[in-house]
N, CA, C and O atoms as a GROMACS GRO file, in nm:
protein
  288
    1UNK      N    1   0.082  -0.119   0.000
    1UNK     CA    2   0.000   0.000   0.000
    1UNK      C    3   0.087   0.126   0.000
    1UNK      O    4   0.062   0.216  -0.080
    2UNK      N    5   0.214   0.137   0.110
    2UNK     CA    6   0.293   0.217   0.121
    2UNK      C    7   0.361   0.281  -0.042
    2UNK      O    8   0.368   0.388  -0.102
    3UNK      N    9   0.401   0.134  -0.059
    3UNK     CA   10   0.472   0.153  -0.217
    3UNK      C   11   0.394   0.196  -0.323
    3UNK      O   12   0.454   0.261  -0.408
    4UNK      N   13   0.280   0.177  -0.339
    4UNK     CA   14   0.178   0.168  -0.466
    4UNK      C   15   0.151   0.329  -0.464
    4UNK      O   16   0.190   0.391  -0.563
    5UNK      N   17   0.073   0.419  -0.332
    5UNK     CA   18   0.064   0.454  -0.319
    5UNK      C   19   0.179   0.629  -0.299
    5UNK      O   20   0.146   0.748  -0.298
    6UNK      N   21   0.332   0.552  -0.285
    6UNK     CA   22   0.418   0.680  -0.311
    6UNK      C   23   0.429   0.755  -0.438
    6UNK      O   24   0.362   0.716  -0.534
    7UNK      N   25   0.489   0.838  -0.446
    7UNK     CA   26   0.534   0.897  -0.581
    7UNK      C   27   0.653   0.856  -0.604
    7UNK      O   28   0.730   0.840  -0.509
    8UNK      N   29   0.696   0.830  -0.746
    8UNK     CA   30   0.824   0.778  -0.770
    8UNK      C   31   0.865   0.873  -0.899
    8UNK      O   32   0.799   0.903  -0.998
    9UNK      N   33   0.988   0.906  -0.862
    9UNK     CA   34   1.081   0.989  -1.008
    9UNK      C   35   1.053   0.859  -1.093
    9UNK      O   36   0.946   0.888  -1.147
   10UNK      N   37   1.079   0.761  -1.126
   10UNK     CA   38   1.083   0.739  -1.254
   10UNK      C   39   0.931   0.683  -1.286
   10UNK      O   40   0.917   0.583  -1.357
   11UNK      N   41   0.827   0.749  -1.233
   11UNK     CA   42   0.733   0.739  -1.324
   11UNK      C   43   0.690   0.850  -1.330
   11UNK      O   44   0.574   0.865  -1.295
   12UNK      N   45   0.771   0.972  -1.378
   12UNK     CA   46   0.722   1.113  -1.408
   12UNK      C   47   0.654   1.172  -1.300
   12UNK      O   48   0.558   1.249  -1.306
   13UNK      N   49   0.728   1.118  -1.176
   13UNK     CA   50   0.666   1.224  -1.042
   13UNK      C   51   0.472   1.152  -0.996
   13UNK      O   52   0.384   1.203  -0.927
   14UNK      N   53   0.473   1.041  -1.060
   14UNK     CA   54   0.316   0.974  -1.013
   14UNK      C   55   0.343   0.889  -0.950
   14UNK      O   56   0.458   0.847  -0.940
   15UNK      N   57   0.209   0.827  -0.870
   15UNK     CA   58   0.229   0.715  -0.768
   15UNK      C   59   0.192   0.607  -0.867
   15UNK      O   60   0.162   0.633  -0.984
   16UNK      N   61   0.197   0.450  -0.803
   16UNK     CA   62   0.135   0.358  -0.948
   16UNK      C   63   0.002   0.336  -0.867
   16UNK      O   64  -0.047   0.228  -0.901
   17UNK      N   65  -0.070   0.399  -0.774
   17UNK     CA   66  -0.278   0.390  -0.755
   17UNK      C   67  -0.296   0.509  -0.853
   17UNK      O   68  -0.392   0.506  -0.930
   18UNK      N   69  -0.214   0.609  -0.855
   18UNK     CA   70  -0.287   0.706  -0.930
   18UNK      C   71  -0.265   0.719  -1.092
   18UNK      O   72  -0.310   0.801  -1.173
   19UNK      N   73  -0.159   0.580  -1.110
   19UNK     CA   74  -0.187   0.548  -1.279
   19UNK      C   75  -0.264   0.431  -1.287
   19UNK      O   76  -0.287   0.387  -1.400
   20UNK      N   77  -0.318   0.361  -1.172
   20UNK     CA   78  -0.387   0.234  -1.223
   20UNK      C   79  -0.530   0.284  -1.182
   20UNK      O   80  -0.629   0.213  -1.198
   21UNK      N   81  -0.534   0.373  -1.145
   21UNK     CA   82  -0.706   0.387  -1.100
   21UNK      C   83  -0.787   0.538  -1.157
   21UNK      O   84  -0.908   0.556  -1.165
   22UNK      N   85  -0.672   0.637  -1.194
   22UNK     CA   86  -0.674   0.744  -1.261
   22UNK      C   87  -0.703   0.839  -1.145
   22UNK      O   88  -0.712   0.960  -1.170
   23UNK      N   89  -0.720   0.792  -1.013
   23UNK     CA   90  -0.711   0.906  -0.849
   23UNK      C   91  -0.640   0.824  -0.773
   23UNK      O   92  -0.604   0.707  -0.762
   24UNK      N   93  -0.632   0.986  -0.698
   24UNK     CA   94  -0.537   0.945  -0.580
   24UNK      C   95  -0.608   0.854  -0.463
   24UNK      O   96  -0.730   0.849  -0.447
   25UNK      N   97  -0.529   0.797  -0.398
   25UNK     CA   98  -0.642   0.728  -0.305
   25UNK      C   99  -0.644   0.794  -0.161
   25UNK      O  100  -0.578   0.895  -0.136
   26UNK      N  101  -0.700   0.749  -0.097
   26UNK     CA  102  -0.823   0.836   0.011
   26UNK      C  103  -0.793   0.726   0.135
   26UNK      O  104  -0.883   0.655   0.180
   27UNK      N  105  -0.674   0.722   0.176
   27UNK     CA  106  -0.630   0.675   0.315
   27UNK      C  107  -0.713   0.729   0.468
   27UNK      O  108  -0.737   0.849   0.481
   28UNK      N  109  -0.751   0.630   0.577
   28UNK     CA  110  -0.766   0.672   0.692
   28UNK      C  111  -0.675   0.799   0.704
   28UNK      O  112  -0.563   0.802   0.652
   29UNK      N  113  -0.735   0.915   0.785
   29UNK     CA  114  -0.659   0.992   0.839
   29UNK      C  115  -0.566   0.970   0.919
   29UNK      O  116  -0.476   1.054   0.922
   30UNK      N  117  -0.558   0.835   1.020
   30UNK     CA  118  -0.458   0.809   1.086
   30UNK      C  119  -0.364   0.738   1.010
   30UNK      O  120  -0.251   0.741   1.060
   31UNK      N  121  -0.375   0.654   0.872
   31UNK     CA  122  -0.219   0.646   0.814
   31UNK      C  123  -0.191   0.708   0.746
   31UNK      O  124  -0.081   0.671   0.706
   32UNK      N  125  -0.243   0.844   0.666
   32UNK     CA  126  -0.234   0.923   0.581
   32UNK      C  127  -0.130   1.061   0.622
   32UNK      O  128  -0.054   1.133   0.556
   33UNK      N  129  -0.178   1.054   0.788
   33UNK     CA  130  -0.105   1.148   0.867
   33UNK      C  131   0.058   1.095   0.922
   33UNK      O  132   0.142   1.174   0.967
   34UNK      N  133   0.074   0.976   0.911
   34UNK     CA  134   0.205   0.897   0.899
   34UNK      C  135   0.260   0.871   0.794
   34UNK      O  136   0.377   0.833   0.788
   35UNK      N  137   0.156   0.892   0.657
   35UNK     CA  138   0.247   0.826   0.518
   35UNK      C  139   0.294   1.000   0.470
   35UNK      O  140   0.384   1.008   0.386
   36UNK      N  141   0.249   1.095   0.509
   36UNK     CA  142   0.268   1.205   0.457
   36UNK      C  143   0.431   1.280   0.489
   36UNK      O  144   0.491   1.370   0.430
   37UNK      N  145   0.464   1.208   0.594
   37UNK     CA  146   0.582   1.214   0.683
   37UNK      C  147   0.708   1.181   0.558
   37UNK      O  148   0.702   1.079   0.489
   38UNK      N  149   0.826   1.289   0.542
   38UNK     CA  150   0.970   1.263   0.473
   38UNK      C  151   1.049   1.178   0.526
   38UNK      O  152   1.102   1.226   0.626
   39UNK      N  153   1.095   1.021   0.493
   39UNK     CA  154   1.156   0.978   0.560
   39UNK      C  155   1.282   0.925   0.479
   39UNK      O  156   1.279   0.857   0.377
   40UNK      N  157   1.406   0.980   0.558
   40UNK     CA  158   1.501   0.993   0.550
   40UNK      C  159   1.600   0.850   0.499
   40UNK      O  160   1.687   0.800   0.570
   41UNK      N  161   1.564   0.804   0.367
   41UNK     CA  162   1.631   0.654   0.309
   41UNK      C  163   1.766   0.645   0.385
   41UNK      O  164   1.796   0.536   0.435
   42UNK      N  165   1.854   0.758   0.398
   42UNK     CA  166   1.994   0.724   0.397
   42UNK      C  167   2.039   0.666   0.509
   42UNK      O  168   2.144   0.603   0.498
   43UNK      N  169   1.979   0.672   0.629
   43UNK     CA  170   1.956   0.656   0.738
   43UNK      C  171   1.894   0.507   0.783
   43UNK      O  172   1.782   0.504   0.833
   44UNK      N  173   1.967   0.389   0.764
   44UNK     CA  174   1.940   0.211   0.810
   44UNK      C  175   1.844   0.287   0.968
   44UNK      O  176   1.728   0.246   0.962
   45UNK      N  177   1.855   0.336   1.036
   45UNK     CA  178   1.794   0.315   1.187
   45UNK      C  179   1.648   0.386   1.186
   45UNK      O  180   1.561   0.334   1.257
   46UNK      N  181   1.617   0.508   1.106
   46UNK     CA  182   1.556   0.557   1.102
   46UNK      C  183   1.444   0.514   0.980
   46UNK      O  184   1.321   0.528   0.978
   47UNK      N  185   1.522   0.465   0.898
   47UNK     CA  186   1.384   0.382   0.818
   47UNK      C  187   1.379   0.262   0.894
   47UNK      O  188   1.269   0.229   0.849
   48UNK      N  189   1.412   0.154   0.986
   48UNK     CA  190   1.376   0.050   1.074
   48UNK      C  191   1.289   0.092   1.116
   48UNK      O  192   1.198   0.009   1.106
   49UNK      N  193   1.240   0.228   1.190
   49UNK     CA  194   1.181   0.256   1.300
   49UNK      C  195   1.039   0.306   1.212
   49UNK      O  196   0.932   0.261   1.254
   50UNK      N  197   1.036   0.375   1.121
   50UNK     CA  198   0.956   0.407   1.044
   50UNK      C  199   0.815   0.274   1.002
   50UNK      O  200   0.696   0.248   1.023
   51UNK      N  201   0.943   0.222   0.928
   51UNK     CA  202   0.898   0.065   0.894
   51UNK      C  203   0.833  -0.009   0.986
   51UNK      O  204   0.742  -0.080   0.945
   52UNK      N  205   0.865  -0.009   1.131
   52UNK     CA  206   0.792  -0.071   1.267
   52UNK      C  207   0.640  -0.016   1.278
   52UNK      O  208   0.528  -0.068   1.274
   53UNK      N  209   0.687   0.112   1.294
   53UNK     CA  210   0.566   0.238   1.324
   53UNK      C  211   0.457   0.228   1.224
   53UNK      O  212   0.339   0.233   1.260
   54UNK      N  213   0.485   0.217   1.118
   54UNK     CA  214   0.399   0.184   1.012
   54UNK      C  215   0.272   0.035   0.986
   54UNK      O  216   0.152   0.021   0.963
   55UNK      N  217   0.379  -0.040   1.006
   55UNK     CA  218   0.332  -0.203   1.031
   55UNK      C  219   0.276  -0.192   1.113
   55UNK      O  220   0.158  -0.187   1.081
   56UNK      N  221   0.295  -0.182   1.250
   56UNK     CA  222   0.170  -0.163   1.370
   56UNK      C  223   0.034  -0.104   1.324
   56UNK      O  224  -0.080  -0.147   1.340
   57UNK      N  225   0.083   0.013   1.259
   57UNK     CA  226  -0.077   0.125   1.258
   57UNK      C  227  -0.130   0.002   1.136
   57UNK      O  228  -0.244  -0.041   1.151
   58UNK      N  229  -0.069  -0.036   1.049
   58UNK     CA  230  -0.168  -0.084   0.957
   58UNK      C  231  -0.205  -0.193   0.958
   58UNK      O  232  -0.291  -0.241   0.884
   59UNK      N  233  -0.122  -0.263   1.074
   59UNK     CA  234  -0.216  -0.425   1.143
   59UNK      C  235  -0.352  -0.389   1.203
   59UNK      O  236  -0.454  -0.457   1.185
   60UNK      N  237  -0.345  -0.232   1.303
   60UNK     CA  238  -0.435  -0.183   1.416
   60UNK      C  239  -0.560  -0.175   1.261
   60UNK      O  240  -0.652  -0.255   1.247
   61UNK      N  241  -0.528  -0.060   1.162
   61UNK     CA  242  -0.614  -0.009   1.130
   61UNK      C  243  -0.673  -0.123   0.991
   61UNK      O  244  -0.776  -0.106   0.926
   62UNK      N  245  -0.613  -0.190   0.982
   62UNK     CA  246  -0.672  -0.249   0.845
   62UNK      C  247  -0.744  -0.389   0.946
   62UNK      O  248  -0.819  -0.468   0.888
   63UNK      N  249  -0.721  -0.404   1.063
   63UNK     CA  250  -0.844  -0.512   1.123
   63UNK      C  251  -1.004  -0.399   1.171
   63UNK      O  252  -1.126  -0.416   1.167
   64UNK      N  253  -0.912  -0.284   1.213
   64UNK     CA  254  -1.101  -0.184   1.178
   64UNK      C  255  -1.182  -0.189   1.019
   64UNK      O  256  -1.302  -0.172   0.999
   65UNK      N  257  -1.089  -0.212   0.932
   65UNK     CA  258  -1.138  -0.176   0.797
   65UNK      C  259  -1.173  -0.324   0.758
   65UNK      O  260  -1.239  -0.326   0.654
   66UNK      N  261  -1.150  -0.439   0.804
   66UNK     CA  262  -1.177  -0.608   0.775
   66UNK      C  263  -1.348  -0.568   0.867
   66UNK      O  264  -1.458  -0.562   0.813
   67UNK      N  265  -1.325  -0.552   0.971
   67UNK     CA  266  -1.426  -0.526   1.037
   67UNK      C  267  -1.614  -0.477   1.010
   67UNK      O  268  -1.724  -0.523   1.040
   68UNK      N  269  -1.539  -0.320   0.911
   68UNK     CA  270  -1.639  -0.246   0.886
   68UNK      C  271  -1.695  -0.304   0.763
   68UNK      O  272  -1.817  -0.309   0.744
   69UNK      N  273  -1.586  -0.360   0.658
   69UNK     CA  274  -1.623  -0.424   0.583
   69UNK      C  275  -1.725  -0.560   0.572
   69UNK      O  276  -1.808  -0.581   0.484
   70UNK      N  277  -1.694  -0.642   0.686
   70UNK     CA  278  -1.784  -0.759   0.715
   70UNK      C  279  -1.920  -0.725   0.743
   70UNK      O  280  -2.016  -0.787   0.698
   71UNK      N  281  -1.929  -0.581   0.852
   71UNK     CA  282  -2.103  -0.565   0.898
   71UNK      C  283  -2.153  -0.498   0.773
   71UNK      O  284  -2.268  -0.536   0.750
   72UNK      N  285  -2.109  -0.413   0.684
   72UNK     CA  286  -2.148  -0.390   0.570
   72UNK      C  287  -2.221  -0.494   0.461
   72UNK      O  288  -2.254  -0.453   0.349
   0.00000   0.00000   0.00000
């Protein structure tokens, strides 16, 4: 989701949801407010920690979204 969802230089500054679906996509506010965050590649400790921080919220938040989806 992380990946699909970034922008990448070599696809002319687009993410690949917003060339496979023709929009951007529409994240919870609580991982949207963490994916929006610059994080620093050069840095092994600081993308570990990122990478942790991330995985948690989207175990927490994608069992609310399995959830809402089922009573639907």
């Amino acid at each position: 989701m992380g990946y699909k969802m970034s922008i990448h230089d070599y696809l002319s500054h687009f993410a690949i949801y917003f060339l496979l679906f023709g929009r951007h996509p529409i994240p919870p506010s609580s991982i949207f407010t963490q994916m929006d965050q610059v994080v620093d590649l050069d840095s092994l400790a600081i993308w570990v920690t990122i990478i942790a921080k991330r995985a948690t919220l989207f175990k927490r938040v994608m069992a609310m979204a399995m959830e809402n989806l089922s009573i639907a």
